[in-house]
C-alpha angles and dihedrals in degrees: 000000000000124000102247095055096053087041100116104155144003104315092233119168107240095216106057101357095262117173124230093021105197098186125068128198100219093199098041094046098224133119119238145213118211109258083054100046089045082067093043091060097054088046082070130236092279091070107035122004107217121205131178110241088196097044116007130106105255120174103227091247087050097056098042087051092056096046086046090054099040097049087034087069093253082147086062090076099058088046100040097123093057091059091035105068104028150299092280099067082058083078082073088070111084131232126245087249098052115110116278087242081062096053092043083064099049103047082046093060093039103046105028105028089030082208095165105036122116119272136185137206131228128194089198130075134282101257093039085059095043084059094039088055086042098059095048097046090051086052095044096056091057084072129046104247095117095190096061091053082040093052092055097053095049079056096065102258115156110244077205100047104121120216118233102211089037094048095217148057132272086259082063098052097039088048093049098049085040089241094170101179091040093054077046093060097048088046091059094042097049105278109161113218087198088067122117145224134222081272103052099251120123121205084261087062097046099047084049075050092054101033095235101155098178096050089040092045085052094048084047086051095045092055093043101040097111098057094032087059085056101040086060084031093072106021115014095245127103123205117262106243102177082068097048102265117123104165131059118194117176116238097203145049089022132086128189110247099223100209090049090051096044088056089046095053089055103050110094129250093262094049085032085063102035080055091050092046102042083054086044088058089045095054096050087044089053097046097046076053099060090042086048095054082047105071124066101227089063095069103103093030121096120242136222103266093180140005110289118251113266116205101210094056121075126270080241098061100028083067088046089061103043082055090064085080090064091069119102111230096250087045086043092050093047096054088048089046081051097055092049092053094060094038090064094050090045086051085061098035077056087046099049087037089055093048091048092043095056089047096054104025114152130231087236089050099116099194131115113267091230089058107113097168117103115217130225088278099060089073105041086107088057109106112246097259077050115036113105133152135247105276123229132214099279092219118176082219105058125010087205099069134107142244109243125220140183125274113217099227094193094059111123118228124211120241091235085065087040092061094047098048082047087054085052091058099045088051094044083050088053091053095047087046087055091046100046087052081056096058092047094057100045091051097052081052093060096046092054091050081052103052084039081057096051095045084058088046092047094047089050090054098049086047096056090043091054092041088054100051098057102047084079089058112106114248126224136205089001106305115172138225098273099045081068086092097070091078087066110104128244090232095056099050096039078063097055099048110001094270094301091128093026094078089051093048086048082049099058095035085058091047090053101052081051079063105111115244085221131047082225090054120094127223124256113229095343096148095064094057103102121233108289082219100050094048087051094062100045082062095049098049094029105049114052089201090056080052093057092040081052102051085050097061098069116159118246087243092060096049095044088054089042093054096042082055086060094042094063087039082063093046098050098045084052085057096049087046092056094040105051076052094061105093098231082047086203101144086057110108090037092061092045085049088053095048081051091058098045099053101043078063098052077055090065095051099042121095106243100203086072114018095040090109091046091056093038092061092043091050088053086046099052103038088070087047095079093050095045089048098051092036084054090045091041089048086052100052089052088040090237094161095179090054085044093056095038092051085041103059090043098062090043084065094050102049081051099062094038092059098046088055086053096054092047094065089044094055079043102052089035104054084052092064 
């Protein structure tokens, strides 16, 4: 597509207000000037995806997503805070004139460490808030306003998450309602186009359905863009999908290095594919270059001499990658002519391990039966010239994947393999049946917690309103306050708790007609009546439906102290969750030392004859928080990314359940007001 048909608007760059920008970052959803775009490229193609306007490959959709973005204020989200709190934080932004070392600052603070996009905050857990994204992002797809479903995925809403009551991803929903630049905009972010839904198809399968070529032609594209890219790399030809034939090796002007080619078949699939992708990143570095040195206003900027270092990769494999430069470009072709070639191979070793694996499936096998990539295991009896693992679709998006092949749909399946696929249904249907009697239980349990809830809500209502009422009746003889219960009835509180707190009302109706009408009249058997305090407390330790009737009689000064306690509680999870979000993760053990503190003093306020289990659980919760914490700080400082997601994952589960204790003592405390 040219340029002056997709201008829609005033090319300005998005970073410092540049006319005539001539870049584009295809993630970020912005246009670019040059200067910019000469600091975008030495952030690396993990954090911002340039592209030329003027000479660069765009797939129509592509382009017409970024320009929608980009004249749609997608830009507005990175730079949220600067609308947000006045006209006079706008002088952070810097000027098309400012020196190029200003404007590094500034795109450093804007796009890694994202300092001014727009960020929400959720009460609720993490994963509460990953399904909640989730949902919205599966219903904004289904319309064409690209910034909400940009927004969301800013966010951190996954374009893969599946939605349990849908059945299917945001890519189904965007490929059923033909939302091209929607399906665009998934594609860019990670969405996987071999994913399925609750009934097996993937979005391939439903836009051949539909007969949307187009859509079904760009899915195609997406699986297949590594190898496409060197395929053109290294001959100017891409394969023709639409026939069949997804790879294009050319068959002159190139050789196999042997040795080279030996090394590659023995690497397994996980190292086949980080190789794949880290030459994927060099070609499109050293394209963007030629196109760079290309252009006249790039003279007195610095290139890009090597890939960019990328912190969530190792130290290892970040110097592997710089390395790529070294190459020469014959020696640089013939490495990339070499990993074709085996991916190829490894493409037919995943077809013939698919055909044997459906034929001999086993009735233990757990995966799904729409899986056709073989894993690491299927070619351990491969010889060791020979041994390679199942390739995967080498996506730029996502270096997990897969490489996606053909099914031959007229293949004819034995009715041996048919009786076993049938067991593992029956098995998988078992299981479904189990887990939906589960469900059933757990929610009739809920329902009885939540009619037990409204009885005690019940009984305190009854109680104020009874309370109430006799505060107006005239007192006599000095009667307080409290003896006004004694006009209560037996019958009615008999009612409210089984007569437990009707023996203690008759009590103390009996002890107030003993009073003397006279302050000169003695009272008639006085000293037999027990202590109204001892006896108080014999009800309250020796009926357990006293006890309930107790814990529901809180002052307004306690729970006001107990829900400011949550409230910090609250406070103090929402700043571990953004600190173990910070990439130097520094303020980490500080803020699990803070959520410590605030809840060892929820434990003080707290009555112990009836929340002793809930605090119990919160203090087990939250003595594993600190270690976490310091074993995720101690995993980021030696770049062990494996150790980072691990400790990771396991404070966001703890944080979760921290904070769903916590709200269970607000909805507590506040429905007793």
């Amino acid at each position: 597509m040219s340029r002056a048909k997709s201008k829609q608007n005033l090319e300005v760059c998005g970073d410092c207000g540049a006319l005539d920008a001539t870049w584009a970052s295809v993630n970020k959803g912005i246009l670019l000037c040059t200067q910019c775009c000469s600091i975008h490229r030495s952030l690396g193609r993990h954090i911002s995806q340039v592209k030329s306007l003027l000479k660069g490959s765009w797939h129509p959709n592509q382009l017409n997503m970024v320009y929608a973005l980009n004249n749609n204020g997608a830009n507005n989200i990175w730079e949220h805070a600067l609308f947000e709190n006045g006209s006079k934080l706008m002088k952070k932004k810097p000027a098309p004139k400012d020196s190029i070392n200003i404007k590094q600052e500034y795109i450093k603070m804007k796009h890694v460490q994202c300092a001014f996009a727009f960020r929400e905050s959720y009460e609720d857990g993490l994963l509460s808030v990953e399904n909640e994204l989730g949902k919205q992002l599966h219903a904004s797809v289904r319309t064409a306003n690209l910034e909400t479903s940009f927004r969301l995925l800013a966010l951190g809403a996954d374009p893969n998450y599946f939605h349990d009551e849908k059945g299917s991803t945001p890519l189904h929903i965007a490929i059923k309602l033909d939302q091209k630049l929607q399906v665009e905009l998934l594609l860019v972010h990670g969405a996987d186009p071999s994913y399925p839904d609750n009934q097996g198809k993937t979005p391939i399968d439903y836009a051949r359905k539909f007969n949307n070529r187009d859509l079904l032609s760009r899915l195609i594209e997406s699986q297949y863009e590594v190898t496409d890219t060197f395929s053109y790399y290294l001959s100017l030809h891409k394969p023709d999908h639409n026939s069949g034939m997804h790879f294009y090796i050319p068959q002159t002007g190139f050789k196999s290095n042997s040795v080279c080619l030996s090394k590659l078949q023995k690497i397994n699939n996980t190292l086949f594919e980080e190789l794949a992708m880290d030459v994927f990143d060099e070609v499109d570095r050293r394209e963007t270059e030629a196109i760079w040195l290309s252009c006249g206003d790039t003279t007195d900027l610095n290139g890009v001499p090597f890939l960019p270092v990328d912190n969530t990769l190792s130290s290892t494999r970040n110097q592997g990658r710089q390395k790529l430069a070294r190459f020469s470009t014959p020696e640089f072709k013939s490495l990339v002519y070499d990993i074709l070639v085996d991916t190829q191979r490894r493409q037919m070793m995943s077809d013939n391990a698919h055909s044997s694996q459906f034929r001999e499936v086993s009735t233990v096998d757990d995966d799904p039966l729409y899986d056709s990539v073989a894993s690491d295991e299927d070619y351990a009896s491969v010889p060791d010239e020979e041994k390679a693992s199942s390739p995967l679709t080498l996506s730029p998006q996502s270096h997990h994947s897969e490489v996606s092949h053909n099914t031959n749909k007229d293949s004819i399946i034995s009715l041996d393999s048919v009786s076993k696929t049938n067991q593992i249904l029956e098995q998988l249907t078992k299981q479904l049946k189990n887990s939906d009697h589960t469900i059933t239980d757990l929610k009739n349990e809920v329902l009885k917690l939540r009619q037990y809830v409204k009885v005690l809500q019940t009984e305190n209502s009854m109680l104020k309103n009874k309370l109430s009422q006799n505060k107006a009746t005239p007192r006599a003889n000095g009667d307080s306050g409290f003896d006004s219960l004694g006009h209560i009835s037996e019958t009615d509180l008999g009612s409210v708790q089984n007569g437990g707190v009707a023996d203690e009302v008759d009590f103390r109706h009996n002890r107030r007609n003993q009073r003397p009408t006279s302050m000169y009249e003695t009272r008639e058997g006085i000293s037999k009546v027990p202590n109204w305090h001892v006896m108080k407390n014999q009800l309250k330790y020796g009926d357990p439906t006293r006890n309930t009737m107790h814990s529901s009689f809180v002052s307004a000064q306690d729970r006001e102290t107990v829900l400011q306690c949550t409230e910090q509680i609250t406070r103090t999870i929402q700043n571990l969750c953004r600190s173990i979000q910070d990439p130097e993760k520094e303020e980490c053990v500080s803020s699990a030392e803070g959520v410590k503190l605030a809840i060892i003093r929820l434990a003080s306020h707290l009555p112990k004859e009836t929340e002793a289990e809930r605090m119990k659980q919160m203090i087990d919760f939250v003595s594993k928080l600190q270690p976490e914490c310091q074993a995720l700080q101690t995993s980021h400082k030696s770049n062990d990314s494996k150790s980072v997601d691990l400790h990771f994952g396991n404070i966001r589960d703890i944080a979760f359940h921290l904070a769903k204790i916590t709200k269970d003592v607000v909805t507590k405390y506040s429905s007793s007001q």
